[in-house]
DSSP file (Angstrom, degrees, kcal/mol; ACC not computed):
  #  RESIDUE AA STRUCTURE BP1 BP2  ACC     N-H-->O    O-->H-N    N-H-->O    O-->H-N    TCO  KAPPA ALPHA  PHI   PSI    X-CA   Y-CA   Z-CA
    1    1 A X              0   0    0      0, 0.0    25,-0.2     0, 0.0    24,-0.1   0.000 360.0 360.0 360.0 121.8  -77.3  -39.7  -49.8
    2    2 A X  E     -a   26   0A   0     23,-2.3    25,-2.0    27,-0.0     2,-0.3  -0.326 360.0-154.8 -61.7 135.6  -81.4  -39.9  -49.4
    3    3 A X  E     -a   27   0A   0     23,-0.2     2,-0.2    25,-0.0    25,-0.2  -0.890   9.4-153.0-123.2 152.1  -82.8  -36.0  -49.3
    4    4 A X  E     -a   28   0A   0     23,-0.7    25,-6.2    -2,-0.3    28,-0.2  -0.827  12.9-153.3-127.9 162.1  -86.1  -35.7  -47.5
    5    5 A X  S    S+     0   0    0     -2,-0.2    -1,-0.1    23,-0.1     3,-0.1   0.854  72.5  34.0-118.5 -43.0  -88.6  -33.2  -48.2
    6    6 A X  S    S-     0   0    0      1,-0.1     3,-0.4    26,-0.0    23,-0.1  -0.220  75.0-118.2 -71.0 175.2  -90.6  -32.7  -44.7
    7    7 A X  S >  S+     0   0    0      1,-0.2     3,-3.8     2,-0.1     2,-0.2   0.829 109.0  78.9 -99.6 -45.5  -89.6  -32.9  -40.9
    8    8 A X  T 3  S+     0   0    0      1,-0.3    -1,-0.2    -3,-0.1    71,-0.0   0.423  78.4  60.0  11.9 -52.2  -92.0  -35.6  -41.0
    9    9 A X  T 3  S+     0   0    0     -3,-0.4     2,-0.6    -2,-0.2    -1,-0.3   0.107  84.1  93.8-107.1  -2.4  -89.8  -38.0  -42.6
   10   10 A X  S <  S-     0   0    0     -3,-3.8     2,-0.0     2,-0.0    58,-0.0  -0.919  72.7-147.3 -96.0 141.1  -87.3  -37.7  -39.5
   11   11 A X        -     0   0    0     -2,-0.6     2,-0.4     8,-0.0    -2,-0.1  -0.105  19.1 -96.1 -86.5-174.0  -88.3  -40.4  -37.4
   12   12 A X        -     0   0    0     -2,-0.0    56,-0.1    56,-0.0    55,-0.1  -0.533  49.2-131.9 -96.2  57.8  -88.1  -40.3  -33.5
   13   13 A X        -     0   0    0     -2,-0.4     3,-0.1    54,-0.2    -3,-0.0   0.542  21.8-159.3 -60.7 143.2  -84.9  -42.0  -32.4
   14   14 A X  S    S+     0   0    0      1,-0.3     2,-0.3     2,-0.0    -1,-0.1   0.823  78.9  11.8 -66.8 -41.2  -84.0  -44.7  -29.7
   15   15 A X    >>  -     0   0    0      1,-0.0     3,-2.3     0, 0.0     4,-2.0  -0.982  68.1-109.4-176.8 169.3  -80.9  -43.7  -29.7
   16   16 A X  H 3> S+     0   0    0      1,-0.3     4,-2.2    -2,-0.3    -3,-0.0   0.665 113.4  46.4 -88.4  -7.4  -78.0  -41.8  -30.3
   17   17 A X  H 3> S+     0   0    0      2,-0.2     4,-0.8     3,-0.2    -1,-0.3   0.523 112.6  53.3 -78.9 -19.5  -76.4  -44.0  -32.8
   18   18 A X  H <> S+     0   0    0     -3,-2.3     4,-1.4     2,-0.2    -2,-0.2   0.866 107.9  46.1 -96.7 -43.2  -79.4  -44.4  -34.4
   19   19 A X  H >X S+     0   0    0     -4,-2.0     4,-3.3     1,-0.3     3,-0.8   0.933 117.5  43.6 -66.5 -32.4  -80.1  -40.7  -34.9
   20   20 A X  H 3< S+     0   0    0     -4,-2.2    -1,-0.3     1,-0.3    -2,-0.2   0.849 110.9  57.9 -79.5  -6.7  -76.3  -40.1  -36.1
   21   21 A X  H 3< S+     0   0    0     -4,-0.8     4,-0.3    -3,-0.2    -1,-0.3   0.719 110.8  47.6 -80.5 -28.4  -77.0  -43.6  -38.4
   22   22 A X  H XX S+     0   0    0     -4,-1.4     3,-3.2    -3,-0.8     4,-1.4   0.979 111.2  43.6 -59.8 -93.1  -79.9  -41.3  -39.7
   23   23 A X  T 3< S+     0   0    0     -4,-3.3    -2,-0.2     1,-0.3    -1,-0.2   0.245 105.6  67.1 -66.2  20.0  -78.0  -37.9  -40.5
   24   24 A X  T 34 S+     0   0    0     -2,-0.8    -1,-0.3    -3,-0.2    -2,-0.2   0.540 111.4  30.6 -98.3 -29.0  -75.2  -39.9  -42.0
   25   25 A X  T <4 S+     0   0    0     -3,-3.2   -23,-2.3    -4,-0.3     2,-0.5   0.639 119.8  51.7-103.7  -9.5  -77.4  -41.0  -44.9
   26   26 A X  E  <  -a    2   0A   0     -4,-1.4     2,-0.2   -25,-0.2   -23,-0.2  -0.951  46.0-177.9-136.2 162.0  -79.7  -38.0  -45.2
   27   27 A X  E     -a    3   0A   0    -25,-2.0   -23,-0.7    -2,-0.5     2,-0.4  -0.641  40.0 -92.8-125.5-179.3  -80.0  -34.8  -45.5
   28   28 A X  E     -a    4   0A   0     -2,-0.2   -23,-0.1   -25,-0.2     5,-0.1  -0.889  51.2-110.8-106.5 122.9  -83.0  -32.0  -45.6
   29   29 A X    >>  -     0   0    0    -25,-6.2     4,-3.6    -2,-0.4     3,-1.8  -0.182  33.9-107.4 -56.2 151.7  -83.9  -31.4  -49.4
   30   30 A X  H >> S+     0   0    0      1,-0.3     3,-1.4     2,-0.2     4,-1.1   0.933 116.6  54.7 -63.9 -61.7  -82.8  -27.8  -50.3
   31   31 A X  H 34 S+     0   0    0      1,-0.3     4,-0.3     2,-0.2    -1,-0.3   0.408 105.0  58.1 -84.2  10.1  -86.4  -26.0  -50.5
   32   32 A X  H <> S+     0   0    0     -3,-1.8     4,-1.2    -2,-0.7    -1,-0.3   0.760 111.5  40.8 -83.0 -56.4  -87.0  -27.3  -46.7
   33   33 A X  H <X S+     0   0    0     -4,-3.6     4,-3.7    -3,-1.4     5,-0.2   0.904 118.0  43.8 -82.2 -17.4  -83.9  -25.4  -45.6
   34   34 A X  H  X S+     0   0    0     -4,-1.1     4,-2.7     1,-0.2     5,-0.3   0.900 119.3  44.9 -78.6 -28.3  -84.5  -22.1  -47.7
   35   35 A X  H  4 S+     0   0    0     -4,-0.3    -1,-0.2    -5,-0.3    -2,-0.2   0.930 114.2  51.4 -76.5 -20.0  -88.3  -22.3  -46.6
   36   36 A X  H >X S+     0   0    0     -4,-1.2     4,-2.8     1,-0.2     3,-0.6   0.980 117.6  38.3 -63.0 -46.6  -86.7  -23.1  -42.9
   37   37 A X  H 3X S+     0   0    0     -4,-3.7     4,-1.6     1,-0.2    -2,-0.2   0.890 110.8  57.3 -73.2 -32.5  -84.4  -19.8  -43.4
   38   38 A X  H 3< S+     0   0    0     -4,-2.7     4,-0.4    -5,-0.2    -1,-0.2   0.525 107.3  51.6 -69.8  -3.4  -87.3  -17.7  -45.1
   39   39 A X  H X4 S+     0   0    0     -3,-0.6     3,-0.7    -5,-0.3    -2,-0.2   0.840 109.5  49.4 -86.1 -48.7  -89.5  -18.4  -41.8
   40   40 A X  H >X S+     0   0    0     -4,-2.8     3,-6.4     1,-0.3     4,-0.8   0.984 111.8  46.5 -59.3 -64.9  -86.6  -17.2  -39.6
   41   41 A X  G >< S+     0   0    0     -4,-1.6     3,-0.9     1,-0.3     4,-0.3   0.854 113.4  52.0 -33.8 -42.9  -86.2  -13.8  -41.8
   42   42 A X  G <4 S+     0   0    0     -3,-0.7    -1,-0.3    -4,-0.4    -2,-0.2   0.371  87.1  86.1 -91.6  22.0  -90.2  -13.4  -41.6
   43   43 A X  G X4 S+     0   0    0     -3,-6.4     3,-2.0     1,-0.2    -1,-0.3   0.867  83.0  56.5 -82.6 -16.6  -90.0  -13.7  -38.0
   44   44 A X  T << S+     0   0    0     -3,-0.9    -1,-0.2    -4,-0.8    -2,-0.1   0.921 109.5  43.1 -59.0 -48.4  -89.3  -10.1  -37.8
   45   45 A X  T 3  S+     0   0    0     -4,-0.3    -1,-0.3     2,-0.0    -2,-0.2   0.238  92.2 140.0 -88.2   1.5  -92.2   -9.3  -39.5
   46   46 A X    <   -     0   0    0     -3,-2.0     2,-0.5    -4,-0.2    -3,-0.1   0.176  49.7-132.8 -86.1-167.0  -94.2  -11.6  -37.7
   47   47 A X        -     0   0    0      0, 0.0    -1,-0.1     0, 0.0    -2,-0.0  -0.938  22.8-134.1-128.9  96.0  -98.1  -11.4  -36.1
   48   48 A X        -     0   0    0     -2,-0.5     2,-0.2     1,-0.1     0, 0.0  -0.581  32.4-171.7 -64.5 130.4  -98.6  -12.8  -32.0
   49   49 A X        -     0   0    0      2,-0.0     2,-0.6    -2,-0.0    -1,-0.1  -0.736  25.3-135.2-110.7 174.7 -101.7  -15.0  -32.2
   50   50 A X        -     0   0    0     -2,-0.2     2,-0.4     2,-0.0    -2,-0.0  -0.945  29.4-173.2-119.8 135.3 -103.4  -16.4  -29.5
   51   51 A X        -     0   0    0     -2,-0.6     2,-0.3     2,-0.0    -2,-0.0  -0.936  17.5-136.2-119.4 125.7 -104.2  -20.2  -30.2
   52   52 A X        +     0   0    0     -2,-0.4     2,-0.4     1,-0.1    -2,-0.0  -0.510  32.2 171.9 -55.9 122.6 -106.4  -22.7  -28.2
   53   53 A X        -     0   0    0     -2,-0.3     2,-1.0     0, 0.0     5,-0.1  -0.948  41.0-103.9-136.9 126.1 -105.0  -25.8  -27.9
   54   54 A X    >>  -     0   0    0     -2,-0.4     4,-3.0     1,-0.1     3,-1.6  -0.310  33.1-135.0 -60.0 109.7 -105.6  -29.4  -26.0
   55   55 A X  H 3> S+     0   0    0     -2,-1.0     4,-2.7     1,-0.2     5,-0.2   0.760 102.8  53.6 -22.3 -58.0 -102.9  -29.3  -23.1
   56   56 A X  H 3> S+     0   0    0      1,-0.3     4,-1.3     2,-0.2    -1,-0.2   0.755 111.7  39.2 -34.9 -51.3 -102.2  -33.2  -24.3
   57   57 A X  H <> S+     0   0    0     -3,-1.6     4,-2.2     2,-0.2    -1,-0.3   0.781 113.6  54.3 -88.5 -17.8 -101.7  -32.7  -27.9
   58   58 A X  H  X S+     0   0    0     -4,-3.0     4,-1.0     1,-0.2     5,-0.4   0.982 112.9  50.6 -78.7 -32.1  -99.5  -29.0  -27.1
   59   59 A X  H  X S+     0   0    0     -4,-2.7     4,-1.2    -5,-0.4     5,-0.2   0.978 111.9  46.3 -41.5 -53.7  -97.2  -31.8  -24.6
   60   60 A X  H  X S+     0   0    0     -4,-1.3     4,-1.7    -5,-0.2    -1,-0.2   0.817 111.6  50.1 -82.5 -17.5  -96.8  -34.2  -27.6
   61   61 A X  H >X S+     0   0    0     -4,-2.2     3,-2.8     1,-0.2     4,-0.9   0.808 112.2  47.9 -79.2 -87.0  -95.9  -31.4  -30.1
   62   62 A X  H 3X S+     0   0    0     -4,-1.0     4,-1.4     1,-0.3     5,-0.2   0.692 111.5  49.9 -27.6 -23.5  -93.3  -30.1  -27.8
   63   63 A X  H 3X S+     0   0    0     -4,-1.2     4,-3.1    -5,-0.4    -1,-0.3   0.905 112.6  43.4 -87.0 -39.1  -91.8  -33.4  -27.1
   64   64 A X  H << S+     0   0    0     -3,-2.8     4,-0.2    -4,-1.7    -2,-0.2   0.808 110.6  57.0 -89.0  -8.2  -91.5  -34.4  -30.3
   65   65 A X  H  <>S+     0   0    0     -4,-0.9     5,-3.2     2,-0.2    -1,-0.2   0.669 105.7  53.9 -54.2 -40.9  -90.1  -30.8  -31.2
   66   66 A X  H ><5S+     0   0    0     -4,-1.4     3,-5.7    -5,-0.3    -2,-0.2   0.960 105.3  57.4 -70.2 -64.8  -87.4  -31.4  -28.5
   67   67 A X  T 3<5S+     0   0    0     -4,-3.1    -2,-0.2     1,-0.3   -54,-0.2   0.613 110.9  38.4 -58.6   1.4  -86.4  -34.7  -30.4
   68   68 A X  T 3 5S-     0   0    0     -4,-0.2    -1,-0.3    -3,-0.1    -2,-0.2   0.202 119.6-110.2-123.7  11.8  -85.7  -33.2  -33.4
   69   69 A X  T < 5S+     0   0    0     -3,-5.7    -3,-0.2    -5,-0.1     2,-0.2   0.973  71.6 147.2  67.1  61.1  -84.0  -30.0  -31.7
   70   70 A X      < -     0   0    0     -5,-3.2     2,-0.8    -8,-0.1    -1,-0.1  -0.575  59.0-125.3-154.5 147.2  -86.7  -28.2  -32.7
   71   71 A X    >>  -     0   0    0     -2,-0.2     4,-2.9     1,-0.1     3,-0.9  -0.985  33.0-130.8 -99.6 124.3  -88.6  -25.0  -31.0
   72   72 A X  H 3> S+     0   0    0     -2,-0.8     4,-2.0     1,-0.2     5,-0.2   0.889 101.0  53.2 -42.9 -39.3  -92.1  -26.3  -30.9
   73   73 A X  H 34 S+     0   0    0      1,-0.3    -1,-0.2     2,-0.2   -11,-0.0   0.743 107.9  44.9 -94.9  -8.1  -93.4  -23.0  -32.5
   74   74 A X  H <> S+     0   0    0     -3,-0.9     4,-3.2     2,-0.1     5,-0.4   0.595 113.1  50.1 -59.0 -24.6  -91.2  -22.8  -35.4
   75   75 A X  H  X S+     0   0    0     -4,-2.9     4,-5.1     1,-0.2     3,-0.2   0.949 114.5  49.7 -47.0 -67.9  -92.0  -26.9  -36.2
   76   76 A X  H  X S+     0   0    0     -4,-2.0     4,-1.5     1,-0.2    -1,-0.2   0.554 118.8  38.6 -26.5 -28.9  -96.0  -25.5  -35.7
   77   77 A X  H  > S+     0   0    0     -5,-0.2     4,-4.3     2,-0.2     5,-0.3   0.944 118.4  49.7 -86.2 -52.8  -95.1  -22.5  -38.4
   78   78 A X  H  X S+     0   0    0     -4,-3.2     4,-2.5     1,-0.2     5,-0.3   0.954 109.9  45.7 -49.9 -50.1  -93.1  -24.9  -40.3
   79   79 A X  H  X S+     0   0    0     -4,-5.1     4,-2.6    -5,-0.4    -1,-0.2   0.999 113.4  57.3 -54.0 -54.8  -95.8  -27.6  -40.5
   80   80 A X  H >X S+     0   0    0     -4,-1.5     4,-2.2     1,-0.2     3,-1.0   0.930 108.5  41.3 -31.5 -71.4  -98.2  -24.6  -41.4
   81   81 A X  H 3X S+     0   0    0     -4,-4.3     4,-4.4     1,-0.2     5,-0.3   0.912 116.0  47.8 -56.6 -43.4  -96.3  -23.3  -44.5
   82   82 A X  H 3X S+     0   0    0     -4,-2.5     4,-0.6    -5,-0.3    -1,-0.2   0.890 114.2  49.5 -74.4 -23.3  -95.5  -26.9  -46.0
   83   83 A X  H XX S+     0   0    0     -4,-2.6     3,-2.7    -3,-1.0     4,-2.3   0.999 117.9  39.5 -74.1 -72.1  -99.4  -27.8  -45.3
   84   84 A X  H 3X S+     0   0    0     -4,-2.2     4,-1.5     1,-0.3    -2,-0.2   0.835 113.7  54.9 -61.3 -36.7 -100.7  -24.1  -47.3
   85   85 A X  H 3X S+     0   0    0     -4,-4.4     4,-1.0    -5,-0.2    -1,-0.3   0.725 113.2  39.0 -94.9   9.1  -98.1  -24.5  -49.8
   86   86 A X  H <X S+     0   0    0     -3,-2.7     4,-1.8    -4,-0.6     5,-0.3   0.605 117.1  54.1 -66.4 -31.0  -99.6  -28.2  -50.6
   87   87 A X  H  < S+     0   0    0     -4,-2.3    -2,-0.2    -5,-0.2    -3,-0.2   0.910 107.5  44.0 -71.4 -27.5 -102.6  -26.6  -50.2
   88   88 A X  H >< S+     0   0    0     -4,-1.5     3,-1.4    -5,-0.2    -1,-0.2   0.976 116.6  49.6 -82.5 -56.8 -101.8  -23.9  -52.8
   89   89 A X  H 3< S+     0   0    0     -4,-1.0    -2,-0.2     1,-0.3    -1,-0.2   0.481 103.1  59.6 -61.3  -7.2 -100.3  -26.7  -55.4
   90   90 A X  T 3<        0   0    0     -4,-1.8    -1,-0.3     1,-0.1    -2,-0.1   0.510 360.0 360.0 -92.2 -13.4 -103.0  -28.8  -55.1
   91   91 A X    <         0   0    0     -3,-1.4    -2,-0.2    -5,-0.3    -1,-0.1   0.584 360.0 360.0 -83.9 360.0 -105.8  -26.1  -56.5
């Protein structure tokens, strides 16, 4: 079984055969799901921001947020953290 290390790496499915053809040969690498479950725990703790955004691109995040069963503003958080902690390992 193939482990992936981003949501990236799930593609967008055609279908439903395709998606379960998917999650029969992969899984989410372990430090994907403890940073998923270390977002939910900081939600508690978390900060309302207000961000501006193009109406167009906040549609296409949310859609592709629905296809992976996703709430668009945990992907957005999630995408954050895996981008800053590249951003920290690269320095």
């Amino acid at each position: 079984m193939r482990s992936f290390a981003s949501w990236e790496e799930v593609p967008i499915f055609d279908s439903e055969a395709a998606e379960a053809g998917f999650w029969a040969e992969n899984r989410p690498d372990l430090r994907l799901m403890e940073s998923a479950v270390a977002a939910a725990t900081e939600s508690s703790e978390s900060v309302t921001i207000t961000l501006r955004m193009d109406p167009r691109m906040l549609a296409r995040i949310k859609r592709l947020a629905r296809s992976r069963y996703l709430n668009y503003q945990s992907m957005i958080k999630q995408w954050l953290s895996e981008r800053m902690e590249n951003e920290l390992r690269e320095r």
